[in-house]
C-alpha positions in Angstrom: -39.3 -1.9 5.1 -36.1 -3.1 6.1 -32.4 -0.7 5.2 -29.9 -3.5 4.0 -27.4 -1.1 4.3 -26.2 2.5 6.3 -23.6 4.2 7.0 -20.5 3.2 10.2 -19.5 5.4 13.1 -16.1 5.9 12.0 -14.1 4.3 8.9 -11.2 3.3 8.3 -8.1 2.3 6.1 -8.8 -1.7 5.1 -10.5 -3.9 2.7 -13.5 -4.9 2.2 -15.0 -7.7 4.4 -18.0 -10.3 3.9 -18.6 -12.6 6.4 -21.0 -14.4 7.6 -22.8 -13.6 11.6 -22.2 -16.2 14.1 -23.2 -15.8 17.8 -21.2 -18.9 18.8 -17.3 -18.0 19.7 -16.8 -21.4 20.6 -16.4 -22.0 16.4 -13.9 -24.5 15.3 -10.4 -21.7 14.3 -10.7 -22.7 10.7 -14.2 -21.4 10.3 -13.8 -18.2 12.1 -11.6 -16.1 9.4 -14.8 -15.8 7.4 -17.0 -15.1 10.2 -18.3 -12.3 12.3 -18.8 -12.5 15.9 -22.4 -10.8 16.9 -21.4 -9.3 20.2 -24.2 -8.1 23.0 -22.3 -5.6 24.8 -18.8 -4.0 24.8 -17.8 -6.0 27.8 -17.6 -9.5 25.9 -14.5 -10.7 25.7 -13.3 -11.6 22.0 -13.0 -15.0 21.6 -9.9 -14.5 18.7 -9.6 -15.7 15.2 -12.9 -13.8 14.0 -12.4 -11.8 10.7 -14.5 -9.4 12.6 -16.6 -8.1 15.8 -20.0 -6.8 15.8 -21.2 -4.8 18.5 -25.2 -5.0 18.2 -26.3 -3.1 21.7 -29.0 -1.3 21.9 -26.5 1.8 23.9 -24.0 3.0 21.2 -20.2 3.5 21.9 -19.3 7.3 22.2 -16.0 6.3 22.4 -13.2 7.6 19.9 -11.2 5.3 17.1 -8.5 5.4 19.7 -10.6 3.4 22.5 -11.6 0.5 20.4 -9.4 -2.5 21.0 -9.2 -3.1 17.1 -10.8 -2.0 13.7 -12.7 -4.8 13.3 -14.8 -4.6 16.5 -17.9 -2.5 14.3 -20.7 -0.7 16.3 -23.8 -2.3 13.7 -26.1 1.1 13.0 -29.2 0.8 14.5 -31.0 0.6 11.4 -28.5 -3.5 10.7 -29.7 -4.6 14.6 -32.2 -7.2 13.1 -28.8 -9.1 11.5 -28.5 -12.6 13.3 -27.0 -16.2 13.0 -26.2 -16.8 9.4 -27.0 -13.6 8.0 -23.6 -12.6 5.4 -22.8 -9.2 5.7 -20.4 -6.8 3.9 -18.1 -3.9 5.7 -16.6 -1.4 3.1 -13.8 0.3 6.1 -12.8 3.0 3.6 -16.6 4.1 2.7 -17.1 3.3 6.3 -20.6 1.5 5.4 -22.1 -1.6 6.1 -24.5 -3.6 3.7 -26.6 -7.1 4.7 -26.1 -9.4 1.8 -28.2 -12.8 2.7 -31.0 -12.8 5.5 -31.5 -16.2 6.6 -35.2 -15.1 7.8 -35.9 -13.2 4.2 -38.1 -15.7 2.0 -36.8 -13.3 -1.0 -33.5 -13.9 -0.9 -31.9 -13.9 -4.7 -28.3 -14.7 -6.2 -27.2 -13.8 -9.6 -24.1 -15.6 -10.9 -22.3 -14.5 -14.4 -19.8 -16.3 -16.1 -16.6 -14.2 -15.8 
């Protein structure tokens, strides 16, 4: 069985984030603030305008809070790597945890809307 969620490296001071994955940093600017770039390895450069950066290698960062270039480049937790193109994730910084939303691949995907 698949973890939809687990718990970040590090954490931080921000809001919450939901985006949705994208492997393509030639995206149109407009679309980017509410995507997050799926990144290989640490040594991509960040194509900017992204509301965030995932970093999905298989090698973890050791590195401190310090090295990282911003908060929102996120080392995904093993347990996330399956997350791909047009998954929607959510990144609670505080909590420093990470949750998958929508899986495009899941054939029991479910929304539940309430009037407010």
């Amino acid at each position: 069985m698949l973890k939809l969620s687990d718990k970040l490296q590090r954490s931080w001071n921000g809001e919450p984030i939901i985006a949705r994955v994208t492997t393509n940093p030639q995206r149109p600017l407009p679309v980017r603030k509410v995507e997050a770039l799926l990144l290989q390895d640490s040594s991509a450069l960040l194509a900017p305008g992204f509301r965030a950066y995932l970093l999905a290698s298989a090698s973890e960062s050791k590195s401190s809070k310090s090295d990282r270039p911003c908060p929102e480049v996120i080392s995904v937790p093993a347990s996330l790597r399956y997350i791909k193109e047009g998954d929607i994730v959510r990144i609670c910084p505080r909590a420093g945890e990470m949750s998958v939303l929508y899986r495009t691949s899941s054939r029991f995907n479910t929304m539940l809307y309430s009037r407010a």
